[in-house]
DSSP file (Angstrom, degrees, kcal/mol; ACC not computed):
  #  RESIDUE AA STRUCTURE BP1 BP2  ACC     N-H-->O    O-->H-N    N-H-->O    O-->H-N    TCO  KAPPA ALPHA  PHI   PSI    X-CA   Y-CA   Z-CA
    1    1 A X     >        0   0    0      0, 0.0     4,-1.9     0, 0.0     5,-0.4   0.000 360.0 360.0 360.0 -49.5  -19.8 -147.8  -41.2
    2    2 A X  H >>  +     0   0    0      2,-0.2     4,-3.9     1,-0.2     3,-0.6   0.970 360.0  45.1 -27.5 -79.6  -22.6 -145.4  -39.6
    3    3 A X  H 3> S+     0   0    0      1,-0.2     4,-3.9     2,-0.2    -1,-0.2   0.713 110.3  52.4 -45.1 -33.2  -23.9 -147.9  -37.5
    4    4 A X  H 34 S+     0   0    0     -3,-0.3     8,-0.3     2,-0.2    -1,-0.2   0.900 114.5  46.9 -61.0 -47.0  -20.5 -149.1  -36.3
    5    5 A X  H << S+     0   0    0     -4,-1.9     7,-1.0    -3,-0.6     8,-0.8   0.868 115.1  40.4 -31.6 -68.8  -19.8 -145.7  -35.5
    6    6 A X  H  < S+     0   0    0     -4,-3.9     4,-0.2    -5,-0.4    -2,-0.2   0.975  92.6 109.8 -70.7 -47.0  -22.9 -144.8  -33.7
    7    7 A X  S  < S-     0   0    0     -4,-3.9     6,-0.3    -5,-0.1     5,-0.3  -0.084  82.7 -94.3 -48.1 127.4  -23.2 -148.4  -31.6
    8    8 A X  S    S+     0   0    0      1,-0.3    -1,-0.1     4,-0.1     3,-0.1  -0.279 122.7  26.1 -31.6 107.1  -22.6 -148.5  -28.0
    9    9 A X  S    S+     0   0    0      1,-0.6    -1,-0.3    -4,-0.1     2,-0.2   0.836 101.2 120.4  79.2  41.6  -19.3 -149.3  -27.8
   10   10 A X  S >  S-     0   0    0     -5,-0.3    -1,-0.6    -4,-0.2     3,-0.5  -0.691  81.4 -86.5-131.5 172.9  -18.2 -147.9  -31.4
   11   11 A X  T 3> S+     0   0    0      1,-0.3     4,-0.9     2,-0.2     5,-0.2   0.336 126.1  65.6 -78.8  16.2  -15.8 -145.3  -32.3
   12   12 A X  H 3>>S+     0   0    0     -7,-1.0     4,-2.2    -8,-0.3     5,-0.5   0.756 107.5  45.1 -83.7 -50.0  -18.3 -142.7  -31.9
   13   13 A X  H <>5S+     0   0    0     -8,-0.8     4,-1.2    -3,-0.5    -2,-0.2   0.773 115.6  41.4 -73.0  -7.9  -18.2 -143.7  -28.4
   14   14 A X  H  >5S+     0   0    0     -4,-0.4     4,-3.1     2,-0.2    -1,-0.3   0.856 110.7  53.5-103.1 -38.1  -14.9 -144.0  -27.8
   15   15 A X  H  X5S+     0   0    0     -4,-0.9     4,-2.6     2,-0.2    -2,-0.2   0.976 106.6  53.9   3.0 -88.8  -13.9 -141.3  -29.5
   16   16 A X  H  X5S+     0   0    0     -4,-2.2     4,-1.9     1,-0.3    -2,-0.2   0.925 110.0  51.5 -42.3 -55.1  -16.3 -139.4  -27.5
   17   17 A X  H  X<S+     0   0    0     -4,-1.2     4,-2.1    -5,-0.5     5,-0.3   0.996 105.9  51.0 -36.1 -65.1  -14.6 -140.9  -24.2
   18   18 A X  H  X S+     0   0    0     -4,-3.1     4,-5.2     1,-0.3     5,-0.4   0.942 106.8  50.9 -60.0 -43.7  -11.2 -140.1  -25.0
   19   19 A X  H >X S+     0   0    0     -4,-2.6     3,-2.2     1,-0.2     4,-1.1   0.904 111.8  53.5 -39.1 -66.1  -12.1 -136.1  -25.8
   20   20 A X  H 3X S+     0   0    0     -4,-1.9     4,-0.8     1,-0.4    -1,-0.2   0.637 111.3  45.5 -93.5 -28.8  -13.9 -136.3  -22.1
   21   21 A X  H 3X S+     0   0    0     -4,-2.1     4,-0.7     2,-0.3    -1,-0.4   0.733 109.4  53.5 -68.2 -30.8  -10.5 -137.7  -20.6
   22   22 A X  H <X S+     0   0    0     -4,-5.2     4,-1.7    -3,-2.2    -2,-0.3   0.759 110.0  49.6 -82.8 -23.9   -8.7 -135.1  -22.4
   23   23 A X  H  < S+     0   0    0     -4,-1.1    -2,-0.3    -5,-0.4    -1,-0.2   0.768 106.7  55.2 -77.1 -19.9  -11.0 -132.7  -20.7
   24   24 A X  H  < S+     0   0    0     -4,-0.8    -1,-0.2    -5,-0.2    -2,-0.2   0.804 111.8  42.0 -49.3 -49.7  -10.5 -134.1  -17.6
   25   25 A X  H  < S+     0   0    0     -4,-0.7    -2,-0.2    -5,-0.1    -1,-0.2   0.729 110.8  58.3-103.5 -35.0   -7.2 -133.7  -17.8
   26   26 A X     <  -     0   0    0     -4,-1.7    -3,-0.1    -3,-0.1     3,-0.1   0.622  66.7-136.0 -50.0-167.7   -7.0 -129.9  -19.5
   27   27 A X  S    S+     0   0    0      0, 0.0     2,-0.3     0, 0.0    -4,-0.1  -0.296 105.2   8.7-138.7 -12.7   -8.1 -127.0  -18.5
   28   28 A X    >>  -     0   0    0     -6,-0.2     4,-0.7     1,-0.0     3,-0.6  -0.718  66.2-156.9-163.0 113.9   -9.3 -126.6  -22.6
   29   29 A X  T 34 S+     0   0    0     -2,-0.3    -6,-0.1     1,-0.2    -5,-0.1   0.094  84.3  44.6 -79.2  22.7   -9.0 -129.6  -24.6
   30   30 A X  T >> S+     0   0    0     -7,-0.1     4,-2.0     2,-0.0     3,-0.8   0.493  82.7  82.2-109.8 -34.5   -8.8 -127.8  -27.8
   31   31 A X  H <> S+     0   0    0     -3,-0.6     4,-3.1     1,-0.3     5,-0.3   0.939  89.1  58.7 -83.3 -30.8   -6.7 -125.1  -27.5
   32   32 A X  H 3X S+     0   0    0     -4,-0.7     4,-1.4     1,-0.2    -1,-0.3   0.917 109.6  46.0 -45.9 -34.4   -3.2 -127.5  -28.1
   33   33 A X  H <>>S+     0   0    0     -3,-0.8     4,-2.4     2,-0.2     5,-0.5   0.767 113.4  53.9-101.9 -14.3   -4.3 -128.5  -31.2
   34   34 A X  H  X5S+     0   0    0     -4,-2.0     4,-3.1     3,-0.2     5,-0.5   0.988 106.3  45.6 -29.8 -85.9   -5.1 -125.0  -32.0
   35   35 A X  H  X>S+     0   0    0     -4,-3.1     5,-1.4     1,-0.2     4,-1.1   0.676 117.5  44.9 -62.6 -28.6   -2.5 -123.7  -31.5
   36   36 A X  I  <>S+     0   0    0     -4,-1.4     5,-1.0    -5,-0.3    -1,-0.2   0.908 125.4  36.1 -57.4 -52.5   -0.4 -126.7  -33.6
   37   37 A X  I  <5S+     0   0    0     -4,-2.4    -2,-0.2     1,-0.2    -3,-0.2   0.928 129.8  26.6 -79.5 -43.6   -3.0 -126.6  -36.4
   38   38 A X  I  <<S+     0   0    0     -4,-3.1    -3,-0.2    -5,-0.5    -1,-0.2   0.640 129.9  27.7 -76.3 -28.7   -3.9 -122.7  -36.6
   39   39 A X  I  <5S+     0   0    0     -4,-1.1    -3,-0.2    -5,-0.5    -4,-0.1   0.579 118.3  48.8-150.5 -94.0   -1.2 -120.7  -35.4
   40   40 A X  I   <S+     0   0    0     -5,-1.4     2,-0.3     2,-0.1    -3,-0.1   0.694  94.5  74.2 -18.9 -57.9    2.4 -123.0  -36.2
   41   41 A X  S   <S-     0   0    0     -5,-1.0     2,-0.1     1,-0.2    -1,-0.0  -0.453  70.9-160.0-105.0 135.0    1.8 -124.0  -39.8
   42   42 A X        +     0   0    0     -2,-0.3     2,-0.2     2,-0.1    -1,-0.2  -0.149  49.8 123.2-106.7  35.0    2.4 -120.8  -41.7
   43   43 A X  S    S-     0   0    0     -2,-0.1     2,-0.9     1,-0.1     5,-0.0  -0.409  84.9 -83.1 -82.3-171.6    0.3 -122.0  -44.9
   44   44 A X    >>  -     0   0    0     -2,-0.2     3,-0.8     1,-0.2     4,-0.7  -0.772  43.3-148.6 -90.9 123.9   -2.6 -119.5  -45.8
   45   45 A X  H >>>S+     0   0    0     -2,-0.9     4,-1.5     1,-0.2     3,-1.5   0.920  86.2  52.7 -51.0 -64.1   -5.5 -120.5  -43.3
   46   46 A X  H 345S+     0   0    0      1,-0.3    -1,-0.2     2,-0.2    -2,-0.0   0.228 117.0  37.4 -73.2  11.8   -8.5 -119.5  -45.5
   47   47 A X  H <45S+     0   0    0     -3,-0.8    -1,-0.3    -2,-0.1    -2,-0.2   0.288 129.7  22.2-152.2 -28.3   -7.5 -121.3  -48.2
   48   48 A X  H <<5S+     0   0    0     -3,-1.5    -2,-0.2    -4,-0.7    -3,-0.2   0.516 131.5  24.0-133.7   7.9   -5.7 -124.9  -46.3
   49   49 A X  T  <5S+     0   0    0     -4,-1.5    -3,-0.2   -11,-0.0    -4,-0.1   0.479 112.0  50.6-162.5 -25.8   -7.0 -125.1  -43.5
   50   50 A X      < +     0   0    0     -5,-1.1    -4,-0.1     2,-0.0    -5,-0.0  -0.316  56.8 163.4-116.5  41.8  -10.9 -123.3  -42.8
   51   51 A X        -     0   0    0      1,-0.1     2,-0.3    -6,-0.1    -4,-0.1  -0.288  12.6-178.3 -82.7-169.8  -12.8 -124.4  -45.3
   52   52 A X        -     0   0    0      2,-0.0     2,-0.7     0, 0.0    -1,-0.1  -0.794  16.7-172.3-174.8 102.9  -16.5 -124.0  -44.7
   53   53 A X        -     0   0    0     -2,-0.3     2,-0.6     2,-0.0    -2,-0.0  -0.888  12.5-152.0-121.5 127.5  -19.6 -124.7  -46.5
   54   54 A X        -     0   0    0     -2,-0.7     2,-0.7     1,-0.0    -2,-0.0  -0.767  17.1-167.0-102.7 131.5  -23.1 -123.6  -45.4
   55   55 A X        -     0   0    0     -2,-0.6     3,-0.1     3,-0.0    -2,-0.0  -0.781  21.1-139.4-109.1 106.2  -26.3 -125.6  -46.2
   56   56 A X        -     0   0    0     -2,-0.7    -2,-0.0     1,-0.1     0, 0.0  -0.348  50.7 -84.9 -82.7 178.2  -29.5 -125.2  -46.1
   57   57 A X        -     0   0    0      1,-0.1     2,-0.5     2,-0.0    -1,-0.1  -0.086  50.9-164.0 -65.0 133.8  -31.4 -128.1  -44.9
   58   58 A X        -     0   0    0     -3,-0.1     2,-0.7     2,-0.0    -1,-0.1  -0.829   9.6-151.4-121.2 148.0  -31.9 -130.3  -47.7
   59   59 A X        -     0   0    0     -2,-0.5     2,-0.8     2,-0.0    -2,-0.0  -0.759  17.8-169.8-101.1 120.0  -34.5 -133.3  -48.0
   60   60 A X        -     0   0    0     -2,-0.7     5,-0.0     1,-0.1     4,-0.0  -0.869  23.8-146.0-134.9 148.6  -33.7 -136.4  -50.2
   61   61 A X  S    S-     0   0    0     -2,-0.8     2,-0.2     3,-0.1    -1,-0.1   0.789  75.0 -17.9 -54.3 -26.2  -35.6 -139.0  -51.3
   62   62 A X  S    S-     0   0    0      1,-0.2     4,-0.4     0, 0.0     3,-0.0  -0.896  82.2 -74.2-167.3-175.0  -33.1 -141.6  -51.4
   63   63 A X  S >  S+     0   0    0      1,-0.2     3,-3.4    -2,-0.2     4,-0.4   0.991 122.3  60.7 -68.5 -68.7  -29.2 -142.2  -51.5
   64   64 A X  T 3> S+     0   0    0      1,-0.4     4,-0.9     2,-0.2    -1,-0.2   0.471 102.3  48.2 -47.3  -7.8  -29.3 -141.0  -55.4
   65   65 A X  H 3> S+     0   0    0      2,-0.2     4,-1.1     3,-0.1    -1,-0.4   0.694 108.6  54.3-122.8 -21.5  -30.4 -137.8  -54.6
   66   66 A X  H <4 S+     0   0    0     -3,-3.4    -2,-0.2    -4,-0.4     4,-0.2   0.574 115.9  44.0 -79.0 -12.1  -27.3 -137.6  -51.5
   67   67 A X  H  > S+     0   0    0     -4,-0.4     4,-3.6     3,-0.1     5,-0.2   0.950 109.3  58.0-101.4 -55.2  -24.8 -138.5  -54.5
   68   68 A X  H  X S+     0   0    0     -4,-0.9     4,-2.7     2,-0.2     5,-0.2   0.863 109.9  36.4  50.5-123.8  -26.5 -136.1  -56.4
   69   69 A X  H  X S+     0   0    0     -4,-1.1     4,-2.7     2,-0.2    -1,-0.2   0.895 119.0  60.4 -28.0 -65.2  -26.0 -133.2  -54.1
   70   70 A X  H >> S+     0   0    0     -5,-0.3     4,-1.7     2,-0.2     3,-0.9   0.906 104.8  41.6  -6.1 -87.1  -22.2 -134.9  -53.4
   71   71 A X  H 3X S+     0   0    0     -4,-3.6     4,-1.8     2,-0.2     5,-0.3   0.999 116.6  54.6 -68.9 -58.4  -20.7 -134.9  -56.7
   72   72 A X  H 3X S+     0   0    0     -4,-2.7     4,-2.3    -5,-0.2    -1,-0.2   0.861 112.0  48.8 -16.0 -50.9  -22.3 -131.0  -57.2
   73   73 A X  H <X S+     0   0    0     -4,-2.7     4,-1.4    -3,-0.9     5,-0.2   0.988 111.4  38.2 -57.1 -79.9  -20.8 -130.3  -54.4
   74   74 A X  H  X S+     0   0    0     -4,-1.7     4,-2.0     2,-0.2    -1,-0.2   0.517 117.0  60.1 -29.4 -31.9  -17.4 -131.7  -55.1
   75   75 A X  H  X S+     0   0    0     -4,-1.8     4,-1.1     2,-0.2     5,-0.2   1.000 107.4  42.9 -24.9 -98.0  -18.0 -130.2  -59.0
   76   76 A X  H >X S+     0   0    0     -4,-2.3     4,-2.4    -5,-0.3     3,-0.9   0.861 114.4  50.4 -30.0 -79.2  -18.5 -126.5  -57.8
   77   77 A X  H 3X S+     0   0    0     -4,-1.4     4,-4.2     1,-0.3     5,-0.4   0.897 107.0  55.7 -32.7 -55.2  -15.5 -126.7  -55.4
   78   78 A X  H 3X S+     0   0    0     -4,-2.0     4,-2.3    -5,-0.2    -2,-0.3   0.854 110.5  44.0 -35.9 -52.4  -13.5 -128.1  -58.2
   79   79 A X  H <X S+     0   0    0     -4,-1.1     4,-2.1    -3,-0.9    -1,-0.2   0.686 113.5  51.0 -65.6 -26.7  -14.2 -125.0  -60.5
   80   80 A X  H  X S+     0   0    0     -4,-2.4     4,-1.5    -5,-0.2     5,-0.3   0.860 105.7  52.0 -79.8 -38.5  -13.7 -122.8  -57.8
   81   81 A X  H  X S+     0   0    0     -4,-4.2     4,-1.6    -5,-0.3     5,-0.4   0.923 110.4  52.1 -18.8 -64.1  -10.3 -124.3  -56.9
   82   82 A X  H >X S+     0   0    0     -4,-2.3     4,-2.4    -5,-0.4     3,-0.7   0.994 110.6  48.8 -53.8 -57.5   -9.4 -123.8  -60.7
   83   83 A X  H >< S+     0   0    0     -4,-2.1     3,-2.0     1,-0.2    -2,-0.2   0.832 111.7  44.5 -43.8 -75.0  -10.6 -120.1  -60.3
   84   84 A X  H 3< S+     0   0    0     -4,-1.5    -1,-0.2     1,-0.3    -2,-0.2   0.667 110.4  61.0 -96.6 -30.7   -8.5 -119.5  -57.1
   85   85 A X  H <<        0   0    0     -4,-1.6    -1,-0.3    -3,-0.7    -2,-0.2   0.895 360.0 360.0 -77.1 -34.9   -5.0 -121.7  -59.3
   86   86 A X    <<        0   0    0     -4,-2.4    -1,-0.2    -3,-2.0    -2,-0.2   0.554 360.0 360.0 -43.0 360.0   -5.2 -118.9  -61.9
């Protein structure tokens, strides 16, 4: 899926087009979907909408050690979810 992604002529690159057409075309190719996603929908932002995890850089040996780290992640969130449902 990476590689498809990443190859010349993959949806990284096209992708990558279309943004540069929507900049063309703009004068800020973000701020419409801003303003749709961030400022219309009147759920709570920090909570549905910003989430945000900071990493530091982590080295793995192998895939096991990237699923590893994964499912932690996804773990931790979960419990903190639970906190936040109380």
């Amino acid at each position: 899926m990476v590689e498809e992604f990443c190859k010349p002529g993959g949806t990284g690159e096209r992708l990558q087009e279309a943004l540069q057409r929507r900049a063309d075309l703009k004068e800020n190719w973000l701020s419409d979907w801003w303003r749709i996603h961030y400022l219309q929908v009147r759920d709570p932002l920090v909570l549905t909408s910003s989430p945000c995890f900071l990493f530091h850089r982590q080295e793995f040996s192998g895939v096991t050690g990237q699923i590893e780290y994964a499912a932690k992640l996804i773990f931790s969130t979960a419990q903190f979810a639970s906190l936040l449902a109380r």
